[in-house]
MARZAMAR-508105 format. One record per atom (N, C-alpha, C): residue in one letter; x, y, z. Coordinates in steps of 0.02 Angstrom, whole numbers, padded with zeros to 5 digits, always signed. Atoms other than C-alpha are relative to their C-alpha. Layout:
<sites>
AXYZ;...
</sites>
This chain:
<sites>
X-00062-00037-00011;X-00818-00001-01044;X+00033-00022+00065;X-00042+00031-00054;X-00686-00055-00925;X+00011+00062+00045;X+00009-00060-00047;X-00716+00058-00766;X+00046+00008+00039;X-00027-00013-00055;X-00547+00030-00669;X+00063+00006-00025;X-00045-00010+00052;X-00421+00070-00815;X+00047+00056+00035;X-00038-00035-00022;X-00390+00231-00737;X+00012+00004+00077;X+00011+00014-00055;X-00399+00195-00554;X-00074+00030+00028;X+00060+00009-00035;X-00515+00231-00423;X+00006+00082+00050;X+00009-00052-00055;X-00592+00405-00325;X-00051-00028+00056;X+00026+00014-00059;X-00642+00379-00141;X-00037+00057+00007;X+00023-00055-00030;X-00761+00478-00087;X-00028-00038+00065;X+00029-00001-00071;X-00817+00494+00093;X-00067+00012+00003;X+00071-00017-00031;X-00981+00481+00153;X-00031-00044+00082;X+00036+00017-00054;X-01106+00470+00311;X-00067+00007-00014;X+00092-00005+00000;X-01278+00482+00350;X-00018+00068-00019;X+00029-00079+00024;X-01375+00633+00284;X+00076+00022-00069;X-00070-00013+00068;X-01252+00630+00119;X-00057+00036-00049;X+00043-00043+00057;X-01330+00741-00051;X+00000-00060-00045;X+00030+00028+00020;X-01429+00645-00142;X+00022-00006-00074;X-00005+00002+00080;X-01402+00727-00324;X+00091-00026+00007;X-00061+00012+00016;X-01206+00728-00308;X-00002-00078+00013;X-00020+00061-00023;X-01214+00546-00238;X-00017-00024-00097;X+00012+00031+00073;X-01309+00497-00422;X+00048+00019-00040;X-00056-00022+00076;X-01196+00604-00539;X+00042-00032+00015;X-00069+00049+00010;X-01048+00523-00473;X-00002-00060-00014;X+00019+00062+00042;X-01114+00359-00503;X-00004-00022-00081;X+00017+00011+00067;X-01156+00377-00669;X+00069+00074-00028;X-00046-00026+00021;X-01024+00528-00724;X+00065-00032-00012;X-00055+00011+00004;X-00874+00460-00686;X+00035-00061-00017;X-00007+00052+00040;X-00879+00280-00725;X+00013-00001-00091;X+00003+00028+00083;X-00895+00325-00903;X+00061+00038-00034;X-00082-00022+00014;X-00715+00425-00897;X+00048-00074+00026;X-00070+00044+00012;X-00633+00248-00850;X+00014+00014+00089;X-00030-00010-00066;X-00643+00284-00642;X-00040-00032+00029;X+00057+00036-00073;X-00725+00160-00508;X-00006+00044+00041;X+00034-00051-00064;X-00813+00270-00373;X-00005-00067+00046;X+00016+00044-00068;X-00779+00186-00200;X+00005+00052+00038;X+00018-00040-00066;X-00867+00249-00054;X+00033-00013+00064;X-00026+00028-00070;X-00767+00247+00113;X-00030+00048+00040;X+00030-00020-00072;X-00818+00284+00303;X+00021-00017+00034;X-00013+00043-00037;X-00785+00246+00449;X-00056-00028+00042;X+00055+00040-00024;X-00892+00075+00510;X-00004-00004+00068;X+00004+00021-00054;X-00857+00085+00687;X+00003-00105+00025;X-00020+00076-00025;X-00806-00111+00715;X-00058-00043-00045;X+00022+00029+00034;X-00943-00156+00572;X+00042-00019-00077;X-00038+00046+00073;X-00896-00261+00416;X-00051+00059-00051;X+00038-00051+00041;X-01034-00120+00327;X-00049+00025+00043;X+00070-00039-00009;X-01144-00003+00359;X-00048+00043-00063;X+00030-00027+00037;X-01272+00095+00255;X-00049+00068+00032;X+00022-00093-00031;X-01327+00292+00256;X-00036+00025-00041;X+00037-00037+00020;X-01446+00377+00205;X-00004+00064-00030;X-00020-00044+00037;X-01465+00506+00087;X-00041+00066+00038;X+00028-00064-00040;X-01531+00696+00161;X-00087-00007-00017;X+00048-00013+00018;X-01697+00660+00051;X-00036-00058+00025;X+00024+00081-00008;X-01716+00467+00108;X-00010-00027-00053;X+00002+00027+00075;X-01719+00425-00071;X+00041-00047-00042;X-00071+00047+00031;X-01557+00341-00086;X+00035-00010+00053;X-00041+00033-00059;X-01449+00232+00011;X+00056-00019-00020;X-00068+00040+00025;X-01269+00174+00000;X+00025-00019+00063;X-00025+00045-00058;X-01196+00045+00081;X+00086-00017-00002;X-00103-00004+00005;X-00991+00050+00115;X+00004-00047+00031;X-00039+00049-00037;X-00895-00092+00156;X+00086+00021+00015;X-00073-00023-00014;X-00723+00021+00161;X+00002+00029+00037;X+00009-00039-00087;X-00668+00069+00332;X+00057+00049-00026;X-00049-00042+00018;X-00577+00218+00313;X+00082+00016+00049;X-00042+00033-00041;X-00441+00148+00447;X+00032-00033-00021;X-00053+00055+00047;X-00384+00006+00325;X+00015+00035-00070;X-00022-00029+00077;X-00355+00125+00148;X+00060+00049+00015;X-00045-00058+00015;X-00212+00248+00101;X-00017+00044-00039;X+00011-00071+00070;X-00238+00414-00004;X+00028-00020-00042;X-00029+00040+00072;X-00133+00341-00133;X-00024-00060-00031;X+00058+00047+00016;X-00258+00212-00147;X-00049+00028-00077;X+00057-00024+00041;X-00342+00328-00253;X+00032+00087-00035;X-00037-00051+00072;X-00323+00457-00416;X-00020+00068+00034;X+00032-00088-00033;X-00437+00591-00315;X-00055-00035+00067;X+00040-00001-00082;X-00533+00589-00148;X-00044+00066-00027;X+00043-00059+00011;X-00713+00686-00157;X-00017-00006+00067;X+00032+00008-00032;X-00798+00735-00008;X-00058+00035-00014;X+00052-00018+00011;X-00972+00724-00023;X-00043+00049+00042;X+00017-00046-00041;X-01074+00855+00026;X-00085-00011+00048;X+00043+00010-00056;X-01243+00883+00146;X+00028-00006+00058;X-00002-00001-00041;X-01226+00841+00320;X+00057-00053+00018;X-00018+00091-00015;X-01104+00667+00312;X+00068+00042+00024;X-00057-00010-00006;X-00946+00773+00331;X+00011+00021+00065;X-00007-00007-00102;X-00987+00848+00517;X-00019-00085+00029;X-00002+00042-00057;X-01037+00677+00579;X+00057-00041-00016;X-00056+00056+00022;X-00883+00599+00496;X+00070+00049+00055;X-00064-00025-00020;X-00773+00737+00596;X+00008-00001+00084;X+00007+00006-00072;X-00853+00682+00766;X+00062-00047+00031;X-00046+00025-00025;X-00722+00603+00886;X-00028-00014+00080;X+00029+00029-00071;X-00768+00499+01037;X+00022+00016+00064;X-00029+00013-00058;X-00655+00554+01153;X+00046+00070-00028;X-00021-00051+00006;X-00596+00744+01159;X+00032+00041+00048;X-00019-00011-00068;X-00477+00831+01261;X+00053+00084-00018;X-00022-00053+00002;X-00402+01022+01279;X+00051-00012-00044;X-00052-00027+00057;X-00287+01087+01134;X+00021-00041-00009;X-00042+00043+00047;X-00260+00930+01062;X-00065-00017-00058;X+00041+00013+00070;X-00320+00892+00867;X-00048-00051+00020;X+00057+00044+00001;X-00484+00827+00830;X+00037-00075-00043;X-00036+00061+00027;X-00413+00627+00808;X-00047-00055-00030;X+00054+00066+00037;X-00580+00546+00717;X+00032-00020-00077;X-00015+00050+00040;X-00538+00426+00589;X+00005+00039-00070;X+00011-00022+00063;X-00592+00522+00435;X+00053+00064+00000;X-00056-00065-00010;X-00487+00692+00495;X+00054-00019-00004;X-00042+00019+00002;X-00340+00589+00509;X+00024-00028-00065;X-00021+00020+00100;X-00337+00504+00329;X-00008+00084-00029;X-00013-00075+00057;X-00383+00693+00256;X+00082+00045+00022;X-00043-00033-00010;X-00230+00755+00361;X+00075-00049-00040;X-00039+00031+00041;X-00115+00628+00266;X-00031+00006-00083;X+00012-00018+00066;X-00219+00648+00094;X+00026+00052-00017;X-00031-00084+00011;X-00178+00838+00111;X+00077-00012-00018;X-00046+00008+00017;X-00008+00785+00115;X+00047-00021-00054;X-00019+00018+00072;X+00003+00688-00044;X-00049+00042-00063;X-00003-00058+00027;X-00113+00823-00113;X+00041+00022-00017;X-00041-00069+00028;X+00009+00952-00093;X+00079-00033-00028;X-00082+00022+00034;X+00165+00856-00180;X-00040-00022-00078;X+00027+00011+00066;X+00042+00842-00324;X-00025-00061-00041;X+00029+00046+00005;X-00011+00666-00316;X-00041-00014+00000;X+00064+00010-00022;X-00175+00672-00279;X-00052+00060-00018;X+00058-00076-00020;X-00336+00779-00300;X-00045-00024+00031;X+00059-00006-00069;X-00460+00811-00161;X-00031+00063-00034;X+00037-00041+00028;X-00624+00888-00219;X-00051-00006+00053;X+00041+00007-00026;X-00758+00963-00089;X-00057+00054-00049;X+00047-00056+00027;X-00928+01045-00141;X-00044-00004+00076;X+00051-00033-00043;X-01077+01126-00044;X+00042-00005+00086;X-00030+00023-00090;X-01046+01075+00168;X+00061-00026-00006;X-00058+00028-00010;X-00925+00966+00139;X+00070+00014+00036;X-00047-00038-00024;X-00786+01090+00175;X+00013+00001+00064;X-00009-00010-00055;X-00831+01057+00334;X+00055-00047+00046;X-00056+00037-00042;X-00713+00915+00373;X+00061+00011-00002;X-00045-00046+00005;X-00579+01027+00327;X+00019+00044+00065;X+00018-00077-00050;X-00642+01148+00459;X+00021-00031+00055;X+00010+00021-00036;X-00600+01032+00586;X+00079+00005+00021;X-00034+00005-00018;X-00418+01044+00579;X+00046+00078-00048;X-00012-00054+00048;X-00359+01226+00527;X+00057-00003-00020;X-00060-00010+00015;X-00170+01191+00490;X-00012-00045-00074;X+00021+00050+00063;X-00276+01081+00324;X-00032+00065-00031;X+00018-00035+00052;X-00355+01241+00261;X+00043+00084+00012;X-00039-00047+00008;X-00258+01389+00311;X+00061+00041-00036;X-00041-00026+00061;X-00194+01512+00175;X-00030-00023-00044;X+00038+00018+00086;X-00312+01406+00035;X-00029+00048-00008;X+00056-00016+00023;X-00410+01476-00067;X-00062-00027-00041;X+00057+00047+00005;X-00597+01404-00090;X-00059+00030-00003;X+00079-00026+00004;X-00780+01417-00116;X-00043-00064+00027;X+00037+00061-00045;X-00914+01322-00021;X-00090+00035+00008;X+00083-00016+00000;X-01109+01339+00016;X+00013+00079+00061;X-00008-00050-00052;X-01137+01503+00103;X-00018+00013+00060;X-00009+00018-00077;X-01194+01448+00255;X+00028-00025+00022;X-00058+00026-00028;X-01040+01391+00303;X+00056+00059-00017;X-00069-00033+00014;X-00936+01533+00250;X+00024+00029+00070;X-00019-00004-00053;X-00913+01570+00425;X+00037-00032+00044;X-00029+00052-00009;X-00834+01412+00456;X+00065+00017-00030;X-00076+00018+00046;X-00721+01408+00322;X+00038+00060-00002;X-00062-00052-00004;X-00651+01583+00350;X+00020-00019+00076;X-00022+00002-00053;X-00651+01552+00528;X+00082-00047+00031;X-00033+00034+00025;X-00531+01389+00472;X+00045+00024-00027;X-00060-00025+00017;X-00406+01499+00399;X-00005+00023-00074;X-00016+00013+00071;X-00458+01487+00209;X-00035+00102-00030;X+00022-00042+00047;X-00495+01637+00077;X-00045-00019-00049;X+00067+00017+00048;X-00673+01619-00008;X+00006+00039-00061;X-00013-00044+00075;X-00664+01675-00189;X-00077+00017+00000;X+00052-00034+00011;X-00819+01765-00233;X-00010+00029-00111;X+00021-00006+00068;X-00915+01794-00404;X-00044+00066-00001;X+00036-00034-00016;X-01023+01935-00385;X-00009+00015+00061;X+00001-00009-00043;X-01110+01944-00257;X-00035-00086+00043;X-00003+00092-00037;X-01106+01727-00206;X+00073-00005-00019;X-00061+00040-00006;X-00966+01621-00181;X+00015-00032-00089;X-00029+00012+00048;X-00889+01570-00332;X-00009-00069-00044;X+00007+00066-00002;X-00951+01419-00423;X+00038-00064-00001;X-00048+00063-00017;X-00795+01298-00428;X+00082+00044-00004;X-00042-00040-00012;X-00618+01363-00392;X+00065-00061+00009;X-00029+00028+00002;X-00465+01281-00413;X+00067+00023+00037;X-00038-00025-00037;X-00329+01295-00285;X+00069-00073+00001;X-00056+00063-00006;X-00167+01179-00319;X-00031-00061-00013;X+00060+00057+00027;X-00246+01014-00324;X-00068-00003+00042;X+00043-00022-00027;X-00368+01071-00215;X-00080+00011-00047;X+00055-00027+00039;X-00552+01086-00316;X-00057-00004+00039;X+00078-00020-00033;X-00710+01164-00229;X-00045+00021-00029;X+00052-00012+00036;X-00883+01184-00282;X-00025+00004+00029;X+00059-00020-00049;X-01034+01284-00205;X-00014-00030+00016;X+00035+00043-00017;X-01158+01173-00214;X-00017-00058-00036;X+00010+00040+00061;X-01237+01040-00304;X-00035+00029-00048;X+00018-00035+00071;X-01313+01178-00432;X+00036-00011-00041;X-00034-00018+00067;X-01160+01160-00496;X+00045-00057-00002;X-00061+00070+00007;X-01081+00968-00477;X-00004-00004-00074;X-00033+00021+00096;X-01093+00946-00676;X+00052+00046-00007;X-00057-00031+00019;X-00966+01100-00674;X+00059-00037+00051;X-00044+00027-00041;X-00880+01006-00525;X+00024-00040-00027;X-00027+00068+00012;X-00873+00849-00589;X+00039+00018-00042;X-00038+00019+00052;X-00795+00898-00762;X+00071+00021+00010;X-00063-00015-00011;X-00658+01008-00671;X+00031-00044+00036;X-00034+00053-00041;X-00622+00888-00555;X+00011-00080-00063;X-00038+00051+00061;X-00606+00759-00700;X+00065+00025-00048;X-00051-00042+00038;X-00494+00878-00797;X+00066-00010+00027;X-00062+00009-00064;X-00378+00903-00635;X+00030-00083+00005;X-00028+00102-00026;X-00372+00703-00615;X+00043-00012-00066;X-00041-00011+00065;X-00316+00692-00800;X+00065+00021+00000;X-00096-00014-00003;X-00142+00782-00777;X+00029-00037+00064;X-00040+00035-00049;X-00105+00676-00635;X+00029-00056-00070;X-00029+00042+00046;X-00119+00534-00776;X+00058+00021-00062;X-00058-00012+00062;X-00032+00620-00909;X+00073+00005-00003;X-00075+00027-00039;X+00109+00652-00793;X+00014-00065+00008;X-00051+00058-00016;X+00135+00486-00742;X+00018-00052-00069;X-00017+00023+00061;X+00121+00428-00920;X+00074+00036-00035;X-00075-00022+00009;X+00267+00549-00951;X+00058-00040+00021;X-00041+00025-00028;X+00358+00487-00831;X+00032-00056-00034;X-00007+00078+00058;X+00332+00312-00881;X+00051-00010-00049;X-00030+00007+00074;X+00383+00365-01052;X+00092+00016-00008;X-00107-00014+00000;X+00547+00442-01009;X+00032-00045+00044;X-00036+00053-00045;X+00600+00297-00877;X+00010-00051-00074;X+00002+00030+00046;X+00555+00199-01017;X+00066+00000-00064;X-00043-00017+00034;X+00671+00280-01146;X+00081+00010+00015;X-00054+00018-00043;X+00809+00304-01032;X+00027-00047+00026;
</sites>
């Protein structure tokens, strides 16, 4: 099957990334017709390679997340575990001005073609946390995330949907799609494939009526 038919989702990762979500996306989403490319930022390397939270798996990125655009890509995931706080570190920090690391800066332009409906951005479990880093990116959403972080992510501005008595297992907010944890990336993945889908169908509209016109 031809894997780059429908374009391509970036997902972000660092060191200490989740292990299971790293596999399902490998193998899930290729077989809807989508290349999975991993970006990061290499710090002045041509690649680096990170380690998974269990040491069990490794991936090695050659995409600096300095040379891509969000429109590069059909949906942006950020992967969850630990990769999303060291991706939101910034070398050089200074009173009341935004955190300016590499990865915060592409999500604050993704957000942007997000919200005009071009794009979907999907976090599960931690992840949420590179969100957390710049609150004028989650304030007023509404989202679900691992619950040791819900202190974060309200603190960030956002509204946690709730199921009982846990966070909500995937929640769909504009093109926005969040998921607890990885208990529940098979429900992630398929909404977040769903969501990517009407981007295509729209632009096949489009298409069709430029076309006809």
């Amino acid at each position: 099957m031809n894997t780059t038919t429908k374009g391509k989702i970036g997902v972000l990762i660092e060191e200490h990334f989740d292990e299971t979500e790293y596999r399902r996306f490998n193998e899930f989403f290729p077989k809807y017709g989508y290349e999975v490319e991993y970006i990061s930022h290499l710090w002045g390397q041509p690649n680096l390679t990170f380690n998974g939270n269990d040491h069990e798996e490794q991936a090695t990125v050659t995409v600096e997340i300095n040379n891509i655009q969000p429109t590069d890509y059909k949906g942006i995931i950020l992967i969850g575990g630990y990769a999303m706080d060291r991706l939101r570190y910034q070398v050089n920090s200074q009173p009341d001005q935004p955190n300016n690391a590499p990865a915060v800066q592409f999500l604050r332009k993704a957000v942007k073609v997000m919200d005009r409906g071009a794009l979907k951005i999907g976090t599960i479990c931690h992840s949420m946390w590179l969100f957390c880093a710049d609150k004028e990116l989650l304030t007023g959403r509404k989202v679900t995330c691992a619950h040791n972080i819900i202190c974060d992510v309200e603190n960030a501005g956002a509204k946690i949907i709730y199921e009982g008595d846990e966070t909500t297992a995937t929640y769909i907010d504009g093109s926005l799609i969040t998921g607890r944890h990885p208990g529940v990336v098979e429900e992630f993945m398929q909404v977040f494939l769903v969501e990517m889908e009407t981007i295509n169908e729209t632009s096949e509209t489009v298409s069709s009526t430029n076309y006809i016109g």
